[in-house]
GUVEX-474343 format. One record per residue (C-alpha): x, y, z. Coordinates in steps of 0.2 Angstrom, whole numbers, padded with zeros to 4 digits, always signed. Example, Ala and Ser with C-alpha at 12.3 -4.5 7.8 and 13.67 -1.06 7.14 Angstrom:
+0062-0022+0039+0068-0005+0036
//
This chain:
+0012-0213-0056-0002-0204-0052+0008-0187-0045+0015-0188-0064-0002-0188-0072-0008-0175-0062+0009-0163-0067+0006-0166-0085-0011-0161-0083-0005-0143-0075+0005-0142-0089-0007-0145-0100-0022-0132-0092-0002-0120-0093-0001-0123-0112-0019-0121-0116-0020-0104-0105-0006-0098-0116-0013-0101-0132-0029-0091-0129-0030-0076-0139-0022-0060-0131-0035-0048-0132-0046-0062-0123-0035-0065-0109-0032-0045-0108-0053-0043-0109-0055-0056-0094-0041-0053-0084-0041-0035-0082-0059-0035-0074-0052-0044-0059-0051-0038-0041-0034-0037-0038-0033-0052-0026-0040-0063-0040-0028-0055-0052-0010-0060-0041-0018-0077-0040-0020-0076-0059-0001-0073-0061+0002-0089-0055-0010-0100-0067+0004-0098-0082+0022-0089-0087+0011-0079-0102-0001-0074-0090+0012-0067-0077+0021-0058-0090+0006-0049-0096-0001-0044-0079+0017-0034-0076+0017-0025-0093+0012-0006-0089-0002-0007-0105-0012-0021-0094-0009-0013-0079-0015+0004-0085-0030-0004-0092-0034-0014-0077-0035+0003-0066-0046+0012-0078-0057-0003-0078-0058-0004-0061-0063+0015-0058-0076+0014-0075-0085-0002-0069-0092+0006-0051-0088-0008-0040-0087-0007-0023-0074+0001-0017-0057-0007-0006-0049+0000+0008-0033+0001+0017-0034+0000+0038-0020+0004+0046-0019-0002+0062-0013+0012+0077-0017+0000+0093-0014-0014+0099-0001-0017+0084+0004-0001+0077+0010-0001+0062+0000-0015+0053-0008-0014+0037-0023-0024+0031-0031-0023+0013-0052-0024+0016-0061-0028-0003-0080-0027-0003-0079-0029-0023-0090-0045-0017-0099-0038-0006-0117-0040-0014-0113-0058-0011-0109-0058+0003-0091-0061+0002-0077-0045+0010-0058-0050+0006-0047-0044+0021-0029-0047+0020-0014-0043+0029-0002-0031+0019+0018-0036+0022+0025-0026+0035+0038-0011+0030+0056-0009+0035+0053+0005+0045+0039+0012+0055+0030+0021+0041+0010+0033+0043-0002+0030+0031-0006+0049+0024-0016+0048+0009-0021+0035-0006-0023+0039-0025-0027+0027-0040-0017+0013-0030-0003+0022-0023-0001+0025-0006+0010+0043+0002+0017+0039+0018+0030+0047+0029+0041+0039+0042+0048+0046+0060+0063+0056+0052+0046+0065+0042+0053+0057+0026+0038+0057+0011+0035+0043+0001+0027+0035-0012+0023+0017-0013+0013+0003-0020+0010-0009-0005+0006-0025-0017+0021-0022-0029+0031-0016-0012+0039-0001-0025+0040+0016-0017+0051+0030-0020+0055+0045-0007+0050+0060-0010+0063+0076-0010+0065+0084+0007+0054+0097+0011+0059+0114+0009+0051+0122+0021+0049+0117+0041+0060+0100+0036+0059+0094+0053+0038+0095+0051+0028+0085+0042+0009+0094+0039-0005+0087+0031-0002+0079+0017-0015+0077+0003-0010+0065-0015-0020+0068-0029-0020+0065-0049-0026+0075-0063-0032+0065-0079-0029+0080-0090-0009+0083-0086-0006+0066-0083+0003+0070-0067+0005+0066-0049+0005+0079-0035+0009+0081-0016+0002+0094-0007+0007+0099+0010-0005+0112+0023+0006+0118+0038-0009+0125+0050-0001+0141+0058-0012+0151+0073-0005+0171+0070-0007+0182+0082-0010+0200+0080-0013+0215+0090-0030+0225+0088-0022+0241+0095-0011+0246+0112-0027+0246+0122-0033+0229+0118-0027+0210+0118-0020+0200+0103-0033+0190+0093-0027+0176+0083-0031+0174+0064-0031+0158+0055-0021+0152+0040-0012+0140+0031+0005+0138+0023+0005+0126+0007+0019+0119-0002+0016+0107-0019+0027+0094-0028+0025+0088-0044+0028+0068-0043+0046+0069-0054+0053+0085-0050+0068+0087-0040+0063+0102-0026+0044+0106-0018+0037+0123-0025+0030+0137-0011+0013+0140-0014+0012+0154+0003-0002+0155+0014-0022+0155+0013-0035+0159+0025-0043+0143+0030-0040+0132+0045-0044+0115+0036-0053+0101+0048-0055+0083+0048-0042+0083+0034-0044+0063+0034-0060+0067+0026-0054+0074+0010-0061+0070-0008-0058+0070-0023-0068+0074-0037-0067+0084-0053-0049+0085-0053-0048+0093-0039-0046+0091-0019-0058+0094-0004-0057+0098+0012-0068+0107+0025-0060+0124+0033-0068+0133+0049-0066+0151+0051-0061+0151+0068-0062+0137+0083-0077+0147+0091-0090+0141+0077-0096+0127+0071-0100+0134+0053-0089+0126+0038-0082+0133+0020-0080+0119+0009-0064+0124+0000-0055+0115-0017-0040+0115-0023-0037+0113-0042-0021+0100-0047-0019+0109-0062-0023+0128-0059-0013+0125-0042-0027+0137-0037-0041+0136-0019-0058+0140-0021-0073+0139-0011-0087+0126-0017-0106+0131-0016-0113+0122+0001-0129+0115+0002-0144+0125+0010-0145+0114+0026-0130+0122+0032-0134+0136+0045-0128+0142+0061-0135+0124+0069-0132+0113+0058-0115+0108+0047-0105+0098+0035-0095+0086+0045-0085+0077+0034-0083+0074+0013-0083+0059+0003-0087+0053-0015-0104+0046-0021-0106+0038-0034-0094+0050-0042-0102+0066-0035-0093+0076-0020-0106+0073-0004-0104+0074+0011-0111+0072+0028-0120+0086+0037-0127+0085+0058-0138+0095+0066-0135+0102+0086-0150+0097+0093-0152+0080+0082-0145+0063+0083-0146+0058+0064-0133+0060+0052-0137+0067+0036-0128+0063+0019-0130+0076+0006-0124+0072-0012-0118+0086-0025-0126+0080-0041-0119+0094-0054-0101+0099-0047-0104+0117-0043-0118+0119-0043-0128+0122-0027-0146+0119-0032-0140+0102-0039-0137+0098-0018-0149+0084-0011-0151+0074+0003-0149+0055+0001-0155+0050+0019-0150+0053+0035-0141+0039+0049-0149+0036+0066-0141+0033+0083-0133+0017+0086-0119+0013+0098-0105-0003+0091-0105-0017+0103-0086-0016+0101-0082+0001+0111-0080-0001+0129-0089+0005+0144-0079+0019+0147-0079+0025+0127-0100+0022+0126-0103+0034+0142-0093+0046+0134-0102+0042+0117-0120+0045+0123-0115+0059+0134-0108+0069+0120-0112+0071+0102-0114+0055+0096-0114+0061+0079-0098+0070+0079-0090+0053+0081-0098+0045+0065-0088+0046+0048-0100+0041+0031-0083+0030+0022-0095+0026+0006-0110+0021-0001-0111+0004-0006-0118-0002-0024-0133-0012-0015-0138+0004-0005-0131+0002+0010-0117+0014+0022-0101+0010+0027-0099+0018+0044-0083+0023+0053-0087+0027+0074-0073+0035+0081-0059+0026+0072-0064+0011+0082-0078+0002+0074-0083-0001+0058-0103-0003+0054-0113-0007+0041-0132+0003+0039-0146-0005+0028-0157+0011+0024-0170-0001+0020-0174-0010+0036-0164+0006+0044-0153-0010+0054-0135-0009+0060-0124-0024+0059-0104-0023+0064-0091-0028+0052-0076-0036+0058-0062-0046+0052-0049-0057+0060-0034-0046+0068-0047-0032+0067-0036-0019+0078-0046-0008+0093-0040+0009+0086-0035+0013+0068-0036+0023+0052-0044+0019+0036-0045+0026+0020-0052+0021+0003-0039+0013-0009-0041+0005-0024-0032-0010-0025-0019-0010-0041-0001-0014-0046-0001+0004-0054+0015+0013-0054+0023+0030-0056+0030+0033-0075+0038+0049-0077
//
């Protein structure tokens, strides 16, 4: 009797869910983390209809990106389970609440290359590319590469708000050699070779080459409709360019650096603050990292420094990884993911331990979660049911 009182109540809560007004329902539920928003599928069969319709899912991405929530991430784990995925949501993090949870695993062992307005692009062991949601478990493969089929380069997914398209781009590093004269030995000269696909076209497009080695390319951003990376000239210094690549112009550019940069001191790796391309700069004979944040794209007095990161070593890494921690440049091993709405870093040390710096109190505290794995990769990734629509 009672479990037949409680049933008609849940029916009930259903019916009256239903009979809200739509726009309501569409105002509420597309401000909703996405972990909240699968649970909200279940609450009623209108509400589950409307959460797969691709208006409400649009919507909910460009909410999501407009309200400035703290970001998500997707950690993939490379030791001592390769191959695992978890989903890491800090969008209650002034709270004090983080959402980790375990992605399903694919059919085949797949390497997470690069994330863009919830989709993720992948590419197996046969260096197949592909592109997937890993909530709504769609993906499509990409066509084979035209060029070096059996190699897969770095691969970078970006969109452009303008064109409305989607696009893969792919840098194939390639050291050339070249004599000086019959006298002297060969010097090497460094350049890339890039190839581009537009997310619906049948074939990959050749691009040719450009004269930058690219570095640290897990550390590329996007900003302006356009992507980052940072190139070095040659292995012998350790001066940057900072280079973009326009998705609709198809077209590199270097991008004004800030005056901190000289021959002791240089850009280390990119991100996005608060919408503006920054990134983080260390010095030779220093310790401290430094974040520097582009306030006016393009502009290279807009450059300022936001603070700068002190030493600290992560209880997680082991004996033998701290020694060679301290007796190297410990800075070189520290990776600025994002800034967090309450003013405080997200750190990444040596793909091994994640931290989170209070600039305030200038305090480090570790940040774990169950099935954390010793060795992975992690990039940003906003947590969406988002899908390509050609």
């Amino acid at each position: 009797m009672k479990e037949g009182k409680l049933m008609k109540k849940g029916k009930a809560a259903a019916n009256m869910m239903d009979r809200l007004p739509r726009e309501v329902v569409v105002h509420i539920l597309s401000r909703l983390p996405l972990p909240s928003l699968l649970n909200s599928k279940l609450v009623c069969r209108g509400w589950r209809t409307l959460i797969r319709d691709p208006f409400f899912i649009s919507k909910h991405l460009s909410n999501l990106a407009e309200a400035g929530n703290d970001p998500s991430f997707i950690l993939e784990s490379n030791w001592p389970i390769p191959d695992q995925r978890h989903f890491i949501d800090f969008f209650d993090h002034s709270e004090g609440k983080v959402i980790s949870k375990k992605l399903p695993s694919s059919p085949m062992p797949m390497y997470l290359a690069d994330s863009c307005n919830g989709l993720l692009c992948m590419h197996d062991t046969s260096r197949s590319v592909y592109i997937c949601n890993p909530f709504t478990r769609l993906y499509i493969e990409l066509p084979k590469l035209i060029k070096y089929p059996t190699l897969v380069g770095n691969l970078g997914l970006g969109f452009h708000q303008k064109t409305k398209e989607y696009k893969v781009i792919q840098i194939v590093f390639r050291r050339k050699l070249r004599r000086v004269d019959s006298s002297t030995t060969s010097t090497t000269s460094s350049e890339s070779e890039v190839q581009i696909l537009t997310i619906g076209s049948p074939s990959w497009r050749d691009l040719g080459t450009i004269p930058y080695r690219f570095i640290h390319l897990k550390t590329k951003a996007l900003v302006n409709g356009r992507l980052h990376w940072l190139s070095k000239p040659n292995r012998y210094t350790t001066a940057s360019l900072l280079v973009s690549f326009d998705l609709e112009t198809e077209q590199f550019q270097e991008v004004p650096k800030p005056d901190c940069c000289g021959s002791e001191r240089c850009l280390r790796h990119l991100m996005v603050v608060r919408g503006c391309l920054s990134a983080g700069a260390f010095h030779e004979n220093d310790e401290r990292v430094e974040i520097w944040v582009m306030k006016e794209y393009g502009a290279k007095e807009s450059w300022i420094k936001e603070l700068s990161i002190g030493r600290y070593m992560p209880p997680t890494l082991t004996q033998q990884e701290s020694r060679h921690f301290i007796y190297s440049k410990r800075n070189l091993f520290v990776r600025v993911l994002c800034v967090l709405k309450n003013g405080e870093i997200l750190l990444e040390y040596k793909s091994r331990a994640l931290v989170i710096y209070d600039p305030q109190h200038e305090t480090f505290k570790e940040f774990t979660f169950p099935e954390m794995p010793r060795w992975f990769k992690i990039i940003i990734h906003v947590g969406s049911l988002n899908w390509l629509h050609h």
